[in-house]
Every structure is written in structure tokens, then in C-alpha cells.
N, C-alpha and C positions, 0 to 999 in steps of 0.2 A: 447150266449144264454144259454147252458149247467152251464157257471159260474151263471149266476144269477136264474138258476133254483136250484142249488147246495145250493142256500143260503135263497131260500124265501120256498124250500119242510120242513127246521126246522122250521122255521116258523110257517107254519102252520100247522104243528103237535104241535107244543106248542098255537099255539090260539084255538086249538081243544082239548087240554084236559084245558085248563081255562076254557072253553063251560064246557065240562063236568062235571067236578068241583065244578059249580052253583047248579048242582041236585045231584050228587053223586062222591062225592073226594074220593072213594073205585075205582069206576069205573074208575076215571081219572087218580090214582096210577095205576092201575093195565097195563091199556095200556100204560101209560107210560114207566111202566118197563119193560113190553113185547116187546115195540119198542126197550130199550134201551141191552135189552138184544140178538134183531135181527139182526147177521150180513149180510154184503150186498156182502160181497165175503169171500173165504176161503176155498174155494171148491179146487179141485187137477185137474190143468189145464192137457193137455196133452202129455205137453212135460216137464211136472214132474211126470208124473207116472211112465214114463220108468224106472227112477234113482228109485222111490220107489219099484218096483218090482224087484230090487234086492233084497228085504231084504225078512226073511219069512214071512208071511203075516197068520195072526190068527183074527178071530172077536169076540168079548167080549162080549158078554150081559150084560148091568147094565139096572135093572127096564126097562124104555121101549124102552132102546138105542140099538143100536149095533155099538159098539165100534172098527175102526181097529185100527189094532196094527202091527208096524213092528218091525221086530229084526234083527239085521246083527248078523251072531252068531261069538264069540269070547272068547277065555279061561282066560280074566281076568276080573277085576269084572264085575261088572253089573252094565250099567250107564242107567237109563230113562229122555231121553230127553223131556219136556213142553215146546211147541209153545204158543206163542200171540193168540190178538185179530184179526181176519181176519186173519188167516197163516192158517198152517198144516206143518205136519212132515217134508215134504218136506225142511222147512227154515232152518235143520239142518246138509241138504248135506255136507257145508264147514267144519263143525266141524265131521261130522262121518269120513272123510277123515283124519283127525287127530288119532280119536280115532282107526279107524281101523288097522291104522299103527303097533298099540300099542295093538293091539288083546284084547280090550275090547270088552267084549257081550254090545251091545246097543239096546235099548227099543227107541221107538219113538210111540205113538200116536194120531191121528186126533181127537182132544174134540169134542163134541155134536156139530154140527150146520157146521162143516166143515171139511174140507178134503175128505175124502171116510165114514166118519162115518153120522150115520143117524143123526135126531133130526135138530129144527128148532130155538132153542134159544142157549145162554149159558150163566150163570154167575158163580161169584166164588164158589161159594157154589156146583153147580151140579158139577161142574171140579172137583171140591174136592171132590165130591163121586164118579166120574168117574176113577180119580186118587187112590183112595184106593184099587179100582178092579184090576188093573192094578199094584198095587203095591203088592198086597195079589198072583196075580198069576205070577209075573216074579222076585219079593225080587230083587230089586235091592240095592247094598248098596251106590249108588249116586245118588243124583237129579240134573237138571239144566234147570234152567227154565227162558223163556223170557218173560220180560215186563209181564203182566197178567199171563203168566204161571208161573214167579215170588213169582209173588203176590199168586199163586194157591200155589205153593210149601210150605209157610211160612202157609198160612192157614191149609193146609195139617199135619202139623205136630203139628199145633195146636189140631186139632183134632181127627187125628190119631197116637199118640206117637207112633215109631217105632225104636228100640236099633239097630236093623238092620241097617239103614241105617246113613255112621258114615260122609258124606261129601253130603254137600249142597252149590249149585251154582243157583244165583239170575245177571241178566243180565239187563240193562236198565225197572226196574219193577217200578210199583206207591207201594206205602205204604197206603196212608189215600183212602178210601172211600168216605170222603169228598170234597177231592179236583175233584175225578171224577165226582159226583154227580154235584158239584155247574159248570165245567165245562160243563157238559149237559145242566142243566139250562139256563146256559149262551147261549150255542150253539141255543136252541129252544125257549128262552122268555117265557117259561112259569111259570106261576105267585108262591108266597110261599106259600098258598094253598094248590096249585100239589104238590109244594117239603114237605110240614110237611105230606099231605098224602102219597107218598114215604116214609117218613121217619117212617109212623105208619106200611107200608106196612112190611118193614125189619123188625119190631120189629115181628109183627105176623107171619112173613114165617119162617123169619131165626133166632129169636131170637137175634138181636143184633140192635142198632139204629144207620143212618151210622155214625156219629162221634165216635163212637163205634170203629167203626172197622179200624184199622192200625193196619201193620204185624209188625210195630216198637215196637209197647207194648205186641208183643203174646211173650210168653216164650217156648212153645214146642220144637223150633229150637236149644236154646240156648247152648245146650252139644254138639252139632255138631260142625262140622268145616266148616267153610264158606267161601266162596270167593265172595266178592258183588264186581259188574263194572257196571259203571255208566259215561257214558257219560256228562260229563257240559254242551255241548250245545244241548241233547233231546229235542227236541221241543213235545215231546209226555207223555215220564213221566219225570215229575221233577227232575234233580238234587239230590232235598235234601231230596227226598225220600228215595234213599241208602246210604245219608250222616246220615238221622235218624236211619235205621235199623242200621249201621255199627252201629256206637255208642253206641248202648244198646245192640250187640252184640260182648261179650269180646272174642271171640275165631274165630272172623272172620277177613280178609283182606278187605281192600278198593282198587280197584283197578281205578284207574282214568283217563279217558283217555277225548281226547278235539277234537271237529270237525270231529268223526268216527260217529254220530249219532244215530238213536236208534236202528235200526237194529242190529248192530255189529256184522257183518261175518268178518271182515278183521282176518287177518292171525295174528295181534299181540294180538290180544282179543282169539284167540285160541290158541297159543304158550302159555299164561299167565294161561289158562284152564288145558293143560296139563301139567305144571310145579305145578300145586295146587293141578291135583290130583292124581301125580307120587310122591309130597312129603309126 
């Protein structure tokens, strides 16, 4: 019962904005995007807060959020960790176990809509102003970012160039815009109508149309040093998403790994982390 409720609730959020659509494809963009930007977990269970309240715990104001923030404090550099869609900081215990070893200061925050921080939506764009705050008050000079927070990091440096930070790590992340976009559509049936008004909607909010948008074609990252890893068989983001950024990025690694999935906590995807950023 729960499966076949799982598959007929897109449904009829996509035959609900085709309804809308008919009188106003403003209207039908907008709650579109509003759904597509609402996640349905990601909140900080509570046999993950223990391990978070290790760390020092600060909250952020950006515009009308309040942002937390954790930091394990450590005397070498400064790494900020990006969680996904549906996570928090939390997903990066395996790896601060690493880092800790190795007495880096680590940064982790809960983006807009999950973990312990406020707010009810998120997409790239707000991550990427949430992520500047966060970046202006703890200078770290490393990023690493999973899946979406990936994708955040690469957007990030698109629009906030920073000389500071001289090593960047992208983990199982998508690239196109458009390939999320048509796999929503796909997921809910709703008609190209709703998709060109999404697509009018990106032009007016964020200034970009989504075939527009891939972190494959952004250059901001490109002086940095990279480490992209990319699972072959992600059933989440593609493959040849980080087979495109590697590619048009000449100062990065590919790191390739087969049936670890998209997660990547295992212990060889973190040993390959700290040999990228001990060299």
C-alpha cells in the first residue's frame, strides 16, 4: 500500500500543476519549484546529535535563516565540509574521523531546510549564499562537498571567487541542471508547459535558464586543485557528470570507484581524501 501510494502522491502533484497551468503557468512554475525544492527528511535524528554535539556549535544568521554550524577545532588547515539533499552534517562523521586524526579544524553545516538549521526549502543558489556566510566567517582553505553540495561548492566559486581557498573536493555530485529538472518531470508527468514555465521561472529568479546551468562549463574552480570521485554505478547522480567536470577541469584528479554507491563513507574513498589533501 505505502509503495503504490509512493508512486501515485507525483502524480498527482504533476496532474495538479497541468490544472494550473491552463489559468496561470506563473502559478504552476512556482509551486512546482516550491515542491521541488521541499525536502521530506534531513532533520538531525537523535542518535546523531550526540556525535554532533561534540563539535563547537555557533548559529549563523543569513537573511531570514539561522544557519548551525559545527567546528571540531584543529591546528591545521581549515576544511568545510557540504552535505546533500535530505542529509546534514551529521553524514560526515566517517570522514571527520579521518580528518581529526590529522588535526585539521573542520567546518560542517546543516543548509536551509535540514539538520538543526531553520528554513523550509533549499536549492543551489540559496546553499550558495548560505555557503558564502559560512565561508566569510571561518576562511577555510578546503571544500568538500557531496552530491548537491557538490554541485553547491562548484556554483560557489562561480560566484564567489576566493584565492583563499586553494583545494576543492566534489563527491558523487550531478553537473547539468537539466538532467535533474527532466528527471522531476519524469518522476511527476507533468506536462512541457509546467517545464518551459520552470524554465522562464530560473531565468527571472536566478538569472540563468536551466540548460544553462552545469558546473562543467563554470570556470571559477578552475585554478584550484581538485579531487572529483564518482561512483559508476550512482543510481543518483550520473556517472558522467564528474566524467564532464574532470575533463574541462586540467588541475583536477578523477578518482573512480565501482559498486560503493552514492553515499561514499567507505574507508577507501576517505584514505584517497587524505592523500589529496596531505599532497
Amino acid at each position: 500500500m505505502k509503495r503504490t501510494l509512493n508512486k501515485l502522491v507525483p502524480l498527482a502533484f504533476g496532474a495538479f500543476f497541468n490544472l494550473i497551468a491552463l489559468f496561470s503557468r506563473k502559478q504552476a512554475a512556482k509551486k512546482a519549484f516550491n515542491l521541488f525544492c521541499t525536502p521530506r527528511k534531513g532533520k538531525v535524528r537523535p542518535e546523531q546529535q550526540e556525535f554532533l554535539e561534540q563539535a563547537k556549535s555557533q548559529r549563523i544568521k543569513v537573511k531570514d535563516l539561522e544557519l548551525q554550524a559545527y567546528e571540531w577545532k584543529g591546528s591545521n588547515e581549515t576544511v568545510l565540509l557540504l552535505h546533500g539533499w535530505e542529509s546534514n552534517a551529521f553524514r560526515w562523521r566517517n570522514l571527520i574521523s579521518y580528518l581529526n586524526n590529522e588535526d585539521y579544524n573542520i567546518v560542517a553545516f546543516d543548509a536551509p531546510a535540514h539538520g538543526n538549521s531553520t528554513g523550509t526549502i533549499l536549492n543551489v543558489p540559496l546553499y550558495t549564499e548560505c555557503t558564502e556566510a559560512i565561508v566569510d566567517y571561518y576562511k577555510p582553505q578546503i571544500v568538500i562537498g557531496h552530491s548537491v553540495g557538490g554541485m553547491n561548492t562548484l556554483y560557489h566559486h562561480e560566484k564567489y571567487p576566493n584565492d583563499q581557498i586553494k583545494k576543492i573536493v566534489t563527491i558523487g555530485s550531478p553537473s547539468k541542471l537539466q538532467d535533474i529538472m527532466e528527471h522531476y518531470q519524469q518522476l511527476l508527468k507533468f506536462n512541457d508547459s509546467v517545464f518551459s514555465a520552470l524554465d522562464d521561472y530560473f531565468k527571472d529568479y536566478f538569472g540563468f535558464r536551466i540548460h544553462e546551468f552545469s558546473t562543467s562549463t563554470f570556470t571559477g574552480h578552475l585554478s584550484k586543485r581538485g579531487l572529483v570521485i564518482h561512483d559508476e554505478e550512482d543510481s543518483i547522480a550520473p556517472f558522467k557528470a564528474s566524467e564532464s567536470v574532470h575533463a574541462n577541469w586540467e588541475n583536477s584528479t578523477f578518482y573512480k570507484t565501482k559498486g560503493l554507491g552514492h553515499s561514499m563513507h567507505q574507508g577507501n574513498v576517505n584514505l584517497e581524501i587524505m592523500r589529496f589533501l596531505k599532497s
